[in-house]
Z-matrix of the N, CA and C atoms (Angstrom, degrees):
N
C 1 1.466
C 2 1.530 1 110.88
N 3 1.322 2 100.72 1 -32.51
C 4 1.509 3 97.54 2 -168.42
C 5 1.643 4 110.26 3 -76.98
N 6 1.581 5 107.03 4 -25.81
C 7 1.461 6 119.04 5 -176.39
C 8 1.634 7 110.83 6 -39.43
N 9 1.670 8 86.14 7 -64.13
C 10 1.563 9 99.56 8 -174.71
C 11 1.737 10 121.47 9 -69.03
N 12 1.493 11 116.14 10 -27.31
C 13 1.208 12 113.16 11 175.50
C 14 2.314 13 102.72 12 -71.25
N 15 1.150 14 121.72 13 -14.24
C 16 1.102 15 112.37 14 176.03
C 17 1.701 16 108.86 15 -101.80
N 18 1.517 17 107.93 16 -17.25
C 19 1.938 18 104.43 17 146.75
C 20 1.332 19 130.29 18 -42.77
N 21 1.148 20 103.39 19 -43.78
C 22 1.616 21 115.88 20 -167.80
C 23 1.288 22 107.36 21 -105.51
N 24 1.420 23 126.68 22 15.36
C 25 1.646 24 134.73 23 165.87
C 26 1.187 25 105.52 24 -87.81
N 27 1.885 26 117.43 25 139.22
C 28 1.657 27 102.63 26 172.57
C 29 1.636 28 119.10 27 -68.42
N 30 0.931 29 130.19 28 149.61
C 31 1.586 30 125.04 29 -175.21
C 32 1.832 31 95.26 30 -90.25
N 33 1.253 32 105.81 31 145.46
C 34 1.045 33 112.18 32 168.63
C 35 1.385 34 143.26 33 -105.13
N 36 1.890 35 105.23 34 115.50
C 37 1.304 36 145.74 35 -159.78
C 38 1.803 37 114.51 36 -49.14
N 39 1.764 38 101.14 37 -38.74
C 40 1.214 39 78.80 38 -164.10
C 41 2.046 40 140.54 39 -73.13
N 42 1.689 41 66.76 40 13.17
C 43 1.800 42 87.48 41 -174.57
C 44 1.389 43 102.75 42 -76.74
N 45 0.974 44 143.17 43 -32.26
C 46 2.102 45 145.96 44 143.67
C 47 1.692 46 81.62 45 -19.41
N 48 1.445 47 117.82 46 -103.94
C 49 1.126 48 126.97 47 -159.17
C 50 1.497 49 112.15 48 -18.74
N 51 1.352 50 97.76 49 -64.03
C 52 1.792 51 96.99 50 -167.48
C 53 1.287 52 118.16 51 -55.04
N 54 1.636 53 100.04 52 -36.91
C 55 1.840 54 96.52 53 -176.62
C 56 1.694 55 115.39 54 -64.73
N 57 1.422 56 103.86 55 -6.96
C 58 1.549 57 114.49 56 -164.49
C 59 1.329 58 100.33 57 -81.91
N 60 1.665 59 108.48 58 -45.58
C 61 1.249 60 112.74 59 -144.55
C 62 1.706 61 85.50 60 -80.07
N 63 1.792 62 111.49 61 -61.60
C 64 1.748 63 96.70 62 167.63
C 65 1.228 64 135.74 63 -11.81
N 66 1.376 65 109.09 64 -56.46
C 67 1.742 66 127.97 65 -178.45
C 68 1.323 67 91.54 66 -25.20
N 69 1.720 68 92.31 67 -87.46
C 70 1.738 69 126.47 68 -158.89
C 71 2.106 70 95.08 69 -50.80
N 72 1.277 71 124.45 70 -31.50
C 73 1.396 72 98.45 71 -165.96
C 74 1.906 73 92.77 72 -70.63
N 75 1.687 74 109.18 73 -36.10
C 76 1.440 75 93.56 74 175.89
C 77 1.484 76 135.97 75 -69.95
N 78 1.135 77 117.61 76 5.25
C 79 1.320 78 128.70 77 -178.12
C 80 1.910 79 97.28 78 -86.49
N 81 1.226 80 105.98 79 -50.72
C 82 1.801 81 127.81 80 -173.91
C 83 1.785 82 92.52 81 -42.65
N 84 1.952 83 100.72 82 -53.60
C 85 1.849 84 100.96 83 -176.26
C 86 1.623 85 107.56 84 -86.00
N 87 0.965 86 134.78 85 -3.29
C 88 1.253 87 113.40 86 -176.00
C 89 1.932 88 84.31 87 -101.04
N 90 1.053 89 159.68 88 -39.22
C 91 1.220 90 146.51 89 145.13
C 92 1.432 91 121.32 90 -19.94
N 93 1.443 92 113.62 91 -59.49
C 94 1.358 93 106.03 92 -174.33
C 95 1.500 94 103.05 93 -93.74
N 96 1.424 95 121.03 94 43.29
C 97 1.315 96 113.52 95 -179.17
C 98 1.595 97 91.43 96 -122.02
N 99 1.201 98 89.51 97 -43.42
C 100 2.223 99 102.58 98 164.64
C 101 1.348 100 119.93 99 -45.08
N 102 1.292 101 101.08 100 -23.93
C 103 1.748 102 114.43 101 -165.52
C 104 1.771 103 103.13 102 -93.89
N 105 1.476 104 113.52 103 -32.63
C 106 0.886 105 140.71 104 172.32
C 107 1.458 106 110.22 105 -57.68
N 108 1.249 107 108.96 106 -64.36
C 109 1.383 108 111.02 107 175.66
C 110 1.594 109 131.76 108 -52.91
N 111 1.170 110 100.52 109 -18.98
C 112 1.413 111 123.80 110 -171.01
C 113 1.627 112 106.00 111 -72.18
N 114 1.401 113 112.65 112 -27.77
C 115 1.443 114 103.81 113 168.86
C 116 1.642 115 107.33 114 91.64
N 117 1.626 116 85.94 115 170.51
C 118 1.715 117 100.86 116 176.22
C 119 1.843 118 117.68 117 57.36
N 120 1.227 119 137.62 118 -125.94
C 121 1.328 120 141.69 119 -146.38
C 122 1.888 121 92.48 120 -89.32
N 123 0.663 122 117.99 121 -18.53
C 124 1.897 123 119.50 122 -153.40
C 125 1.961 124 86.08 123 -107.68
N 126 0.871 125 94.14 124 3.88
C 127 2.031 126 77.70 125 -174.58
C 128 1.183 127 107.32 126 -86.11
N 129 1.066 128 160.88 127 -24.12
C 130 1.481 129 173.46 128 -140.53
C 131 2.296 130 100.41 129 -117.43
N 132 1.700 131 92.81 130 -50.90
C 133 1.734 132 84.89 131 176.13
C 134 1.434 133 92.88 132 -64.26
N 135 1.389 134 116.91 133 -62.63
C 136 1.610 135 109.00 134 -143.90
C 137 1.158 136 112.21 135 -41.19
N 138 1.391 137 111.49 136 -64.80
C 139 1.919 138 117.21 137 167.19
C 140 1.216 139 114.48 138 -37.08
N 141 1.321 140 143.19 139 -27.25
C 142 1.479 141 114.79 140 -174.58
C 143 1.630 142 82.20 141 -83.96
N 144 1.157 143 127.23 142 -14.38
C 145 1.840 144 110.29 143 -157.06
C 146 2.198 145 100.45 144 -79.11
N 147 1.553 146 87.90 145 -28.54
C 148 1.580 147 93.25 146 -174.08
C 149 1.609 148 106.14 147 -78.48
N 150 1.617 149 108.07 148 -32.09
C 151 1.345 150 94.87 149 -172.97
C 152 1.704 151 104.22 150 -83.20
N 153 1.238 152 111.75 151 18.20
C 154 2.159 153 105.22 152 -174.84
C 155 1.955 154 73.70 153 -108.74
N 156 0.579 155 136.05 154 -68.35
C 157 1.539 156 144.42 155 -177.84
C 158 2.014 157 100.60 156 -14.84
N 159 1.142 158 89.58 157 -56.84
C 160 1.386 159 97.99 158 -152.28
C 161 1.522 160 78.06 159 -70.71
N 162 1.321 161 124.60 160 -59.32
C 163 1.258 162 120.69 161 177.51
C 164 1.770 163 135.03 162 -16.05
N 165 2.028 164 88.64 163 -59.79
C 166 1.115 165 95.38 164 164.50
C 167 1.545 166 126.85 165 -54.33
N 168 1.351 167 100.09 166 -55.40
C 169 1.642 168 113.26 167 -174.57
C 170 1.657 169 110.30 168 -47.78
N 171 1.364 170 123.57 169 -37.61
C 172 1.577 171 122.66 170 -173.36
C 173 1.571 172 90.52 171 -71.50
N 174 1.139 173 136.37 172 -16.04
C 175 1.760 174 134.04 173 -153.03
C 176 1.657 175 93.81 174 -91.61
N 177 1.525 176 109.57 175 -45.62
C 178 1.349 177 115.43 176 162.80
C 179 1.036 178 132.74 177 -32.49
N 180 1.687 179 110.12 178 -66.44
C 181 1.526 180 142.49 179 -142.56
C 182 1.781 181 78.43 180 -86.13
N 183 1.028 182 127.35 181 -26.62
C 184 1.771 183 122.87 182 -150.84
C 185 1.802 184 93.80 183 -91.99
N 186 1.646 185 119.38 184 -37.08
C 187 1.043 186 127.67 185 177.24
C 188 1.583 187 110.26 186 -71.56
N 189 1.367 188 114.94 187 -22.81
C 190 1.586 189 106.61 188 -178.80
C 191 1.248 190 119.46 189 -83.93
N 192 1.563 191 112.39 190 -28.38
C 193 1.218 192 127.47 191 174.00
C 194 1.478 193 122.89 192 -94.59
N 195 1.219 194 108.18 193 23.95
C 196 1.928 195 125.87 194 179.39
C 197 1.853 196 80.38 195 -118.19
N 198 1.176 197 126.57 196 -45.61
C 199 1.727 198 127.04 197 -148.49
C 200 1.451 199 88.78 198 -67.82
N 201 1.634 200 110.34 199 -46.88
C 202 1.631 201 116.76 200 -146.27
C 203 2.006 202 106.50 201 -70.36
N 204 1.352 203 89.44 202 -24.01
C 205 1.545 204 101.09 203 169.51
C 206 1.321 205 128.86 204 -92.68
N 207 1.454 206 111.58 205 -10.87
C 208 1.421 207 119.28 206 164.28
C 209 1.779 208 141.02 207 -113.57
N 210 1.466 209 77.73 208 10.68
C 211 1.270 210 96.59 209 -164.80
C 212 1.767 211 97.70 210 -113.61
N 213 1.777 212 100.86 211 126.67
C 214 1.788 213 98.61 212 -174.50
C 215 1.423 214 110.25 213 -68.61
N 216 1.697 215 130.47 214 -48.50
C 217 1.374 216 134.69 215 -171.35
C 218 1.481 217 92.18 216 -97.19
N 219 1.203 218 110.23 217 155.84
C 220 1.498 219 119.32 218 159.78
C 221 1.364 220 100.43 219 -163.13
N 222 1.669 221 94.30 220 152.07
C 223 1.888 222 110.49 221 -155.93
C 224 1.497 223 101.67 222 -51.56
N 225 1.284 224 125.96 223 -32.75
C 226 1.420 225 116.17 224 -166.31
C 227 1.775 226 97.79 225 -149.08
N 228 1.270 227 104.37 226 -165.99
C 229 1.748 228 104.50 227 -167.64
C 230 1.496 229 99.37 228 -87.49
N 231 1.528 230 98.96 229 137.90
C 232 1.473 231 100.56 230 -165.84
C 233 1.455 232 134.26 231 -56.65
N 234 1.979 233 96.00 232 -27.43
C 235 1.804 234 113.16 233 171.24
C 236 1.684 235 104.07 234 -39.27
N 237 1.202 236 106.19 235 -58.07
C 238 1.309 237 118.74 236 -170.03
C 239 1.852 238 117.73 237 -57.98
N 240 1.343 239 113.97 238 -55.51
C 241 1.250 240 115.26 239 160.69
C 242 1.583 241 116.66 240 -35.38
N 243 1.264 242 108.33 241 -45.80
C 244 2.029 243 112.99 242 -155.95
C 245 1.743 244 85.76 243 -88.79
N 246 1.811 245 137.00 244 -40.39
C 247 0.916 246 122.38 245 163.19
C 248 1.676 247 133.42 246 -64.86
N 249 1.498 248 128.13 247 -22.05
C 250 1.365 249 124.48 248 165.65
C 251 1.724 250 105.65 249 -71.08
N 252 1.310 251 131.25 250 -41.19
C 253 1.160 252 125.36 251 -138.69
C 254 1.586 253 79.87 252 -110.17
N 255 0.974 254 150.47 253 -6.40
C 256 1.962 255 144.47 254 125.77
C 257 0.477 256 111.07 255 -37.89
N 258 1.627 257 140.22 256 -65.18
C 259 1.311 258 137.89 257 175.91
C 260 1.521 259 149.76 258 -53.09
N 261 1.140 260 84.39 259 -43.64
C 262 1.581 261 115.61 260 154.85
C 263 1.889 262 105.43 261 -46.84
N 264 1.347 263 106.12 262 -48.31
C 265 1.717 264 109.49 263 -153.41
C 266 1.680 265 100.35 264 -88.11
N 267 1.939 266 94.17 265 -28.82
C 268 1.675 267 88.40 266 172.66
C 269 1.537 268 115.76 267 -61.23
N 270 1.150 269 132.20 268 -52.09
C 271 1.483 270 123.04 269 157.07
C 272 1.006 271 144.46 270 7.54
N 273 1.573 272 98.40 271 -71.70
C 274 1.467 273 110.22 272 167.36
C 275 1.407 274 114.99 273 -80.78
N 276 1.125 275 98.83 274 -25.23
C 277 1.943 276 96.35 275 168.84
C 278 1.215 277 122.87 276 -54.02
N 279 1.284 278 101.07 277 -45.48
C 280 1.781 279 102.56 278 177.63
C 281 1.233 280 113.24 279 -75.51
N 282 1.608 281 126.41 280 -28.20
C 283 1.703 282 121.11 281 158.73
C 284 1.309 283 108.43 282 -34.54
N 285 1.318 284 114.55 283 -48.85
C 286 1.489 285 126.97 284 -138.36
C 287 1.854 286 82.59 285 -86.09
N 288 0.765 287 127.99 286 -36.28
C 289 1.631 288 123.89 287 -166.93
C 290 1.329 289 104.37 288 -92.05
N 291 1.268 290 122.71 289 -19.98
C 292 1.298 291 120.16 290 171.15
C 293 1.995 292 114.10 291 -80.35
N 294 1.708 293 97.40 292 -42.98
C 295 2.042 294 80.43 293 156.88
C 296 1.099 295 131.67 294 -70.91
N 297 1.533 296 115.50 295 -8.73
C 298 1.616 297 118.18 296 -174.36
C 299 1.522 298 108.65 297 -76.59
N 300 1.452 299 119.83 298 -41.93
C 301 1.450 300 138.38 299 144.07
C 302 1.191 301 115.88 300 -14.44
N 303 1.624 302 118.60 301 -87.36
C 304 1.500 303 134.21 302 172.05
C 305 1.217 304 107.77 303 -14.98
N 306 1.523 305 108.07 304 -50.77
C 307 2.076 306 116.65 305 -155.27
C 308 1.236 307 97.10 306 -100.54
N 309 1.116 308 122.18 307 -31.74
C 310 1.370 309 110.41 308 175.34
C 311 1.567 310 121.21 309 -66.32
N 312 0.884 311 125.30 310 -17.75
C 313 1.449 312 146.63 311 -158.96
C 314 1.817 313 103.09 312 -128.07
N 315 1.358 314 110.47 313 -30.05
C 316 1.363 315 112.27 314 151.81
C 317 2.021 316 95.37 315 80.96
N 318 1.373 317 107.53 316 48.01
C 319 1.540 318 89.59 317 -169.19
C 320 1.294 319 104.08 318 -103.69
N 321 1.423 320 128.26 319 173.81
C 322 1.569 321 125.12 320 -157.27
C 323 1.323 322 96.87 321 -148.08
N 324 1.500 323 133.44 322 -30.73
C 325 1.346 324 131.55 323 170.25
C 326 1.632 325 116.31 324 -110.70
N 327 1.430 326 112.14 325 174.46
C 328 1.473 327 103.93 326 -170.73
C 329 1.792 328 96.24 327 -173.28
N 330 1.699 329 91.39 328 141.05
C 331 1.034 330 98.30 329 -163.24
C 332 1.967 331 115.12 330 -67.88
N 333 1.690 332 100.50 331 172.76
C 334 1.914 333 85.77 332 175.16
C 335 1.326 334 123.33 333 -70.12
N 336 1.679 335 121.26 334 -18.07
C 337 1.024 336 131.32 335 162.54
C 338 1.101 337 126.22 336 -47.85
N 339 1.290 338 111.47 337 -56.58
C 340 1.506 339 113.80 338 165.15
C 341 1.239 340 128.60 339 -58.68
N 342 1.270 341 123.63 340 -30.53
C 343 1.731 342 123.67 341 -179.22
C 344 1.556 343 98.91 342 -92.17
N 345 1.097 344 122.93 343 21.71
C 346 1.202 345 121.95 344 177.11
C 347 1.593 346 118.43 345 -124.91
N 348 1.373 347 119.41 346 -9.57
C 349 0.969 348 149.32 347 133.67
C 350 1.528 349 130.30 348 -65.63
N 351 1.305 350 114.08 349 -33.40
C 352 1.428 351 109.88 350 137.13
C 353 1.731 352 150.65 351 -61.98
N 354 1.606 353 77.00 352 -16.61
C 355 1.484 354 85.73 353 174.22
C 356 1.742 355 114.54 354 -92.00
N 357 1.153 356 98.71 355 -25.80
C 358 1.903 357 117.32 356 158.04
C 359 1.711 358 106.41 357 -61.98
N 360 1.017 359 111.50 358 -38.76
C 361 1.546 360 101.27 359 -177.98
C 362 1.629 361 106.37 360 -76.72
N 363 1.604 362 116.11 361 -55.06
C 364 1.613 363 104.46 362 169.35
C 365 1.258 364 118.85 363 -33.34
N 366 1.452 365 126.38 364 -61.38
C 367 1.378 366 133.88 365 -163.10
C 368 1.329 367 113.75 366 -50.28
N 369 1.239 368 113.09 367 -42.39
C 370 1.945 369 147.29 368 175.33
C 371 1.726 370 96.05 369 -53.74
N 372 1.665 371 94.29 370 -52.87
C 373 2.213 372 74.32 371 -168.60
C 374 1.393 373 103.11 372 -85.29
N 375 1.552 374 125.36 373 -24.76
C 376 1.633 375 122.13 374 150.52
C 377 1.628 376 128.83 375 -16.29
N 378 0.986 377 98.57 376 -57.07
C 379 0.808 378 117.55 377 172.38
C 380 1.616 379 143.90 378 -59.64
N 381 1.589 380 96.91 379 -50.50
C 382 1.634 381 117.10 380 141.42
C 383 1.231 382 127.99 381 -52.81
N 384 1.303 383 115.43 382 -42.74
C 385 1.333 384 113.48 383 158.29
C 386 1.332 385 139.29 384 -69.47
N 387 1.258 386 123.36 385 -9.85
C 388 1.581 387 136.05 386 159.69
C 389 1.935 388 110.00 387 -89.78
N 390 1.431 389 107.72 388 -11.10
C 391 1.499 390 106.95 389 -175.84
C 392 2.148 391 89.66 390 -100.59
N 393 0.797 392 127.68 391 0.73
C 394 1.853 393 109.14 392 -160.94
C 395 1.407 394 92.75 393 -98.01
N 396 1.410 395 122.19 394 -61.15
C 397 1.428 396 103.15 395 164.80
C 398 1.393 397 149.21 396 -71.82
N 399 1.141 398 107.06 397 0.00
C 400 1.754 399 128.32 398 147.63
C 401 1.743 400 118.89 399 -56.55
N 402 1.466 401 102.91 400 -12.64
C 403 1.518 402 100.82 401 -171.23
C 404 1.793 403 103.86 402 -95.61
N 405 1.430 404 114.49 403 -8.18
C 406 1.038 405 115.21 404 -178.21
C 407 1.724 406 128.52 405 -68.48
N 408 1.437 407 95.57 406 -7.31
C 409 1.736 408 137.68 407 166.62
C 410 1.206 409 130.90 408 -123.61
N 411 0.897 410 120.08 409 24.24
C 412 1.945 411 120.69 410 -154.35
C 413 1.535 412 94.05 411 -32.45
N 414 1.335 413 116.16 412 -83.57
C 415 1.747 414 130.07 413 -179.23
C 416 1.828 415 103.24 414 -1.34
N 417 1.332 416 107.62 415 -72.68
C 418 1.208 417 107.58 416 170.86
C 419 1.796 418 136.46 417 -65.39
N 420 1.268 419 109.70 418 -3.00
C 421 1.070 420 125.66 419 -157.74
C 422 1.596 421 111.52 420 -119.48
N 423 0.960 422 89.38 421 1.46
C 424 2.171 423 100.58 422 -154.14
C 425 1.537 424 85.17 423 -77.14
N 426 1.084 425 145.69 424 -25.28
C 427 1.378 426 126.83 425 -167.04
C 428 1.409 427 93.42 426 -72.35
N 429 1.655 428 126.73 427 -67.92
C 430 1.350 429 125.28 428 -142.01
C 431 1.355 430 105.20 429 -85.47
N 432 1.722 431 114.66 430 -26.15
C 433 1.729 432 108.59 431 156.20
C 434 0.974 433 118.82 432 -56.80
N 435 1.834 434 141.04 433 -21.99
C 436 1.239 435 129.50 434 179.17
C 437 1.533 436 86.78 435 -70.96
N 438 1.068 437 131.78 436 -80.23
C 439 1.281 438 151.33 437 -156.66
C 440 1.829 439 100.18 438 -26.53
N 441 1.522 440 119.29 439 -54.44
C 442 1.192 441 117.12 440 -175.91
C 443 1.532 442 120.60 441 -77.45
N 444 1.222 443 100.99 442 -21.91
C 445 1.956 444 112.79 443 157.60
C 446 1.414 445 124.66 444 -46.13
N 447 1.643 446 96.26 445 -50.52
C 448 1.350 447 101.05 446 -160.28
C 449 2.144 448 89.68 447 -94.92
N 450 1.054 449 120.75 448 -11.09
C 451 1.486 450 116.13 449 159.63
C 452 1.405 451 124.08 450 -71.48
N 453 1.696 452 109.62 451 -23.97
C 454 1.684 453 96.76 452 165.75
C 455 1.060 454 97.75 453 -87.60
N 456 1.432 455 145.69 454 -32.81
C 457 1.215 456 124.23 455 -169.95
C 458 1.324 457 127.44 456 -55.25
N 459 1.658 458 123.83 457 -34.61
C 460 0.822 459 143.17 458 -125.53
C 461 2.111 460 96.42 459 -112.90
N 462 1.724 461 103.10 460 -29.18
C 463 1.213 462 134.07 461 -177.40
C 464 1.625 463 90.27 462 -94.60
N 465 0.826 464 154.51 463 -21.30
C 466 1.852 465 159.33 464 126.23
C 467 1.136 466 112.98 465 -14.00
N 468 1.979 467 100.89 466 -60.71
C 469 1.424 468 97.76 467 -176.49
C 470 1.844 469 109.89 468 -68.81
N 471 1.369 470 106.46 469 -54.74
C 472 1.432 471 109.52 470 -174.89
C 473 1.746 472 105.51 471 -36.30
N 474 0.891 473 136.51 472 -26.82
C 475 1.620 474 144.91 473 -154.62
C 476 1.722 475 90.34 474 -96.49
N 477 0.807 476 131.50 475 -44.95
C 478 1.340 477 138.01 476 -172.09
C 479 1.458 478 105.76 477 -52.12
N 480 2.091 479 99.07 478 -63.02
C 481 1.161 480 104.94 479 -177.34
C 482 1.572 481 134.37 480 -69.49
N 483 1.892 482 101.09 481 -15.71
C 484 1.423 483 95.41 482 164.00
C 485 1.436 484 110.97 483 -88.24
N 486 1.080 485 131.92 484 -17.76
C 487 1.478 486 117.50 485 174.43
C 488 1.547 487 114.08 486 -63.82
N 489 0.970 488 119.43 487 -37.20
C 490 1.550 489 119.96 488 176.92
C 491 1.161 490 102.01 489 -75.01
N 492 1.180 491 151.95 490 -46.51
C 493 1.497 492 129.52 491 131.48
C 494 1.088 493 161.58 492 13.79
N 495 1.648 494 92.25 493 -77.49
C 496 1.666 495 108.83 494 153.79
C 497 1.790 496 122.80 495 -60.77
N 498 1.559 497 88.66 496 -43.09
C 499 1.788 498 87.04 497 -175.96
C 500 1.510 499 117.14 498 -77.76
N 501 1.499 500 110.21 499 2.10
C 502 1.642 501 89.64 500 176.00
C 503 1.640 502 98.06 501 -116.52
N 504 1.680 503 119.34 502 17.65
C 505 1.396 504 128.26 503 161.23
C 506 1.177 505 78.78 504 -89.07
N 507 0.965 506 173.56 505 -104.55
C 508 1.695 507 160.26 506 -71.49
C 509 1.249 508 87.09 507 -105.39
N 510 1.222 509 130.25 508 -53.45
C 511 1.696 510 137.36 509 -160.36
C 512 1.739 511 104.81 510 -61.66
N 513 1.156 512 105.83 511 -44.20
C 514 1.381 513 118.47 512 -176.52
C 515 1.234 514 119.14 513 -62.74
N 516 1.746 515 113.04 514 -39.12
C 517 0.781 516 124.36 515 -163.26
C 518 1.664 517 113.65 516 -90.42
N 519 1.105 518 83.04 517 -27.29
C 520 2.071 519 93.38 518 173.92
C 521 1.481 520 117.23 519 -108.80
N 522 0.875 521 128.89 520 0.05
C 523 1.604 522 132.70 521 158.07
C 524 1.546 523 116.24 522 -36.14
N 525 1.240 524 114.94 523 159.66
C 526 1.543 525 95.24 524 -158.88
C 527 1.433 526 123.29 525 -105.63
N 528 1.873 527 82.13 526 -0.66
C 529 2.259 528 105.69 527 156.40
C 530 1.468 529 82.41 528 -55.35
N 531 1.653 530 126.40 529 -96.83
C 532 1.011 531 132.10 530 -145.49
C 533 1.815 532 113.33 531 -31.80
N 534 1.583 533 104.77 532 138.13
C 535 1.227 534 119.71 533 -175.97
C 536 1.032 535 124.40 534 -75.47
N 537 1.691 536 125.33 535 7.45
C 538 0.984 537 127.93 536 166.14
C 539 1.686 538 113.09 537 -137.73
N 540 1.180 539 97.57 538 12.11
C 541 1.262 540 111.54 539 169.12
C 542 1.924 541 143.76 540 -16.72
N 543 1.100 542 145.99 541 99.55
C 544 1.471 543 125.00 542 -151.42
C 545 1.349 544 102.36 543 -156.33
N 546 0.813 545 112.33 544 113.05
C 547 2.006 546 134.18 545 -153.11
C 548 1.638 547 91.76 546 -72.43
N 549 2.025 548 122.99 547 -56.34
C 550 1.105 549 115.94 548 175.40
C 551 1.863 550 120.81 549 -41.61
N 552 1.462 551 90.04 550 -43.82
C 553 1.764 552 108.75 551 -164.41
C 554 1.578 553 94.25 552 -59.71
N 555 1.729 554 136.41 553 -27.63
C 556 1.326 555 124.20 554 174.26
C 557 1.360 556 127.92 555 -87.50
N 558 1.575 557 102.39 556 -37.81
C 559 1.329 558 100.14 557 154.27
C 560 1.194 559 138.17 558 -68.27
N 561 1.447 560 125.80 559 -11.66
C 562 1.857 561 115.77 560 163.14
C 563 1.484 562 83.88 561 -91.99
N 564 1.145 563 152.59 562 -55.40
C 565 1.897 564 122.28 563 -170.20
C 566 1.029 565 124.31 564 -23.05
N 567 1.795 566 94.92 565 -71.04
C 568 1.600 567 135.97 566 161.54
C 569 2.275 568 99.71 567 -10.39
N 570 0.790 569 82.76 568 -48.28
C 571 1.765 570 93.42 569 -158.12
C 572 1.410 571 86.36 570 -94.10
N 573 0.945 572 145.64 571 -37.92
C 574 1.456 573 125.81 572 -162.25
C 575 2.245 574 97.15 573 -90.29
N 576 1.075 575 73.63 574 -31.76
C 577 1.723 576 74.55 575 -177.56
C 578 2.179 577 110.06 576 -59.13
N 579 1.260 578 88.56 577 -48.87
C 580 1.370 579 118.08 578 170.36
C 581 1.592 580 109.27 579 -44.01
N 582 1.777 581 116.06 580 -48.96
C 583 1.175 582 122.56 581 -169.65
C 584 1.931 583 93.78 582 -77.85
N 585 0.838 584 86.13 583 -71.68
C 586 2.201 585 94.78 584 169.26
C 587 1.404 586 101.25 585 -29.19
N 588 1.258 587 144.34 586 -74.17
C 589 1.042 588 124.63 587 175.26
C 590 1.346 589 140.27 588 -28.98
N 591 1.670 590 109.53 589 -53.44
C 592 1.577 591 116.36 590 -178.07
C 593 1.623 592 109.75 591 -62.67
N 594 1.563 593 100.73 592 -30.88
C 595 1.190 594 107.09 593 -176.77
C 596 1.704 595 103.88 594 -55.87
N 597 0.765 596 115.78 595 -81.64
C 598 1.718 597 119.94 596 176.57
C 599 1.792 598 104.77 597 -26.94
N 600 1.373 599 112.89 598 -49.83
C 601 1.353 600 120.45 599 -160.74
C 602 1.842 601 96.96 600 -63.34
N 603 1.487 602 109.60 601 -27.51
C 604 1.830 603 110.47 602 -176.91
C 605 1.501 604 89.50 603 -81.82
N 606 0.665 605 156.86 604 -64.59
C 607 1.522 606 158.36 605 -171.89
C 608 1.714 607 93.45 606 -41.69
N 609 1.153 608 139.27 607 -77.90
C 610 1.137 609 124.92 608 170.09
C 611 1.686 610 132.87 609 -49.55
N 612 1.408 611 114.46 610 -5.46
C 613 1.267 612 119.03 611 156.85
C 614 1.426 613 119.27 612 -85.62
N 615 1.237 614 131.85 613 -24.91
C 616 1.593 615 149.18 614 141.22
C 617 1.557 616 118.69 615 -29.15
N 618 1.425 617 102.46 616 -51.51
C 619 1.314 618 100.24 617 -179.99
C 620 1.539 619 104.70 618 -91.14
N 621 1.099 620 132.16 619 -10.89
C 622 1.437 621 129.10 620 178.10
C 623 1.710 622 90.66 621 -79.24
N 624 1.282 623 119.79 622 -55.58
C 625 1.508 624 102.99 623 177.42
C 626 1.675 625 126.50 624 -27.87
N 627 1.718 626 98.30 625 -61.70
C 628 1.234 627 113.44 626 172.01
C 629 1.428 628 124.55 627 -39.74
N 630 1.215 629 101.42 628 -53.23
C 631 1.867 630 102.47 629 176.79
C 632 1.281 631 107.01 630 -60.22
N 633 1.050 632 118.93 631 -46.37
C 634 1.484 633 126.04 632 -164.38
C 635 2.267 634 100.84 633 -58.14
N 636 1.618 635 106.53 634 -52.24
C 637 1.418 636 97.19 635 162.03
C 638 1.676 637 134.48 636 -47.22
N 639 1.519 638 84.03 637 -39.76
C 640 1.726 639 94.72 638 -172.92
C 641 1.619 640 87.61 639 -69.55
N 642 1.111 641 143.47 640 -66.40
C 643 1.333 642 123.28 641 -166.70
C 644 1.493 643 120.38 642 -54.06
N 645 1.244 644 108.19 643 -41.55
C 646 1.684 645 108.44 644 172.62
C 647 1.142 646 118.67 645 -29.70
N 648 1.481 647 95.35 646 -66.18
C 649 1.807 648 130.42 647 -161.96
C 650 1.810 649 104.31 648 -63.33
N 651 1.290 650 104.63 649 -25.15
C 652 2.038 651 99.97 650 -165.16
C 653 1.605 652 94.91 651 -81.83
């Protein structure tokens, strides 16, 4: 009895919204994290822009997880809601720990590896952002959400391969043949490359969320 009296309840929508609006605040930090990377005069704005970002995004994540407990219907099973919209927020978390890094360490230049890996991370929340309102249908949608799953994944791998890249340009470059060599200068890279990575690596836990709905949902 109870099945059908919660059939005929409207389910509640505004959880579409939030995941949307999340998306777009992570698209805002993985942009100004690009900007960030870029070095010189702009490193000091970009970070405050990633750390208001992240800000925003926890303001989100806090509203989805107040809804999921107060709310009787919800579009899908709630585990799943409180696990996409974590995931989503780890993301920007690790942005957010990767400018805290920067300033803490106070760095002003950055390697091409790294800004190139930023441009893998934009593409990554792009991407999220063309998959959040697609979830408002999955059934209908399951083709091109697979499709954008298996494109971060796939932009995961590429990230992998420039980081291993970058760190044995860093390695090369600071070794203690090398003539300009500086053991500190690899170990804060070392770590920022490290932080760039996970970042990409939450973006691929996002899209594992996603699949995981689309299978629920078919």
């Amino acid at each position: 009895m109870l099945g059908w009296f919660q059939a005929l309840m409207p389910r509640e929508e505004r959880f579409f919204n939030l995941f949307e609006k999340h998306a777009t605040i992570i698209l805002a930090g993985a942009e100004a994290l690009r900007g960030l990377l870029q070095g010189g005069d702009a490193v000091e704005a970009c970070c405050k822009q990633v750390f208001q970002r992240e800000a925003e995004a926890d303001e989100v994540t806090r509203e989805v997880l107040v809804a999921v407990r107060r709310t009787f219907i919800t579009p899908f099973d709630r585990t799943d809601i409180q696990d996409l919209i974590t995931s989503m927020d780890d993301a920007i978390d690790q942005m957010n720990k990767t400018a805290k890094t920067i300033i803490l360490f106070e760095v002003k230049s950055f390697e091409p590896h790294m800004q190139q890996m930023s441009d893998i991370i934009v593409q990554s929340a792009k991407l999220v952002v063309e998959a959040a309102p697609l979830l408002r249908s999955i059934g209908d949608n399951a083709g091109r959400l697979n499709a954008i799953t298996a494109s971060i994944i796939t932009v995961e791998e590429e990230a992998d391969d420039v980081y291993n890249r970058g760190l044995k340009a860093l390695f090369l470059a600071n070794r203690p043949q090398a003539e300009q060599g500086n053991a500190m200068n690899f170990l804060i890279g070392s770590e920022l490359y490290d932080h760039l990575e996970k970042v990409v690596d939450r973006f691929e836990d996002v899209a594992k969320e996603i699949s995981s709905l689309v299978i629920d949902q078919l």
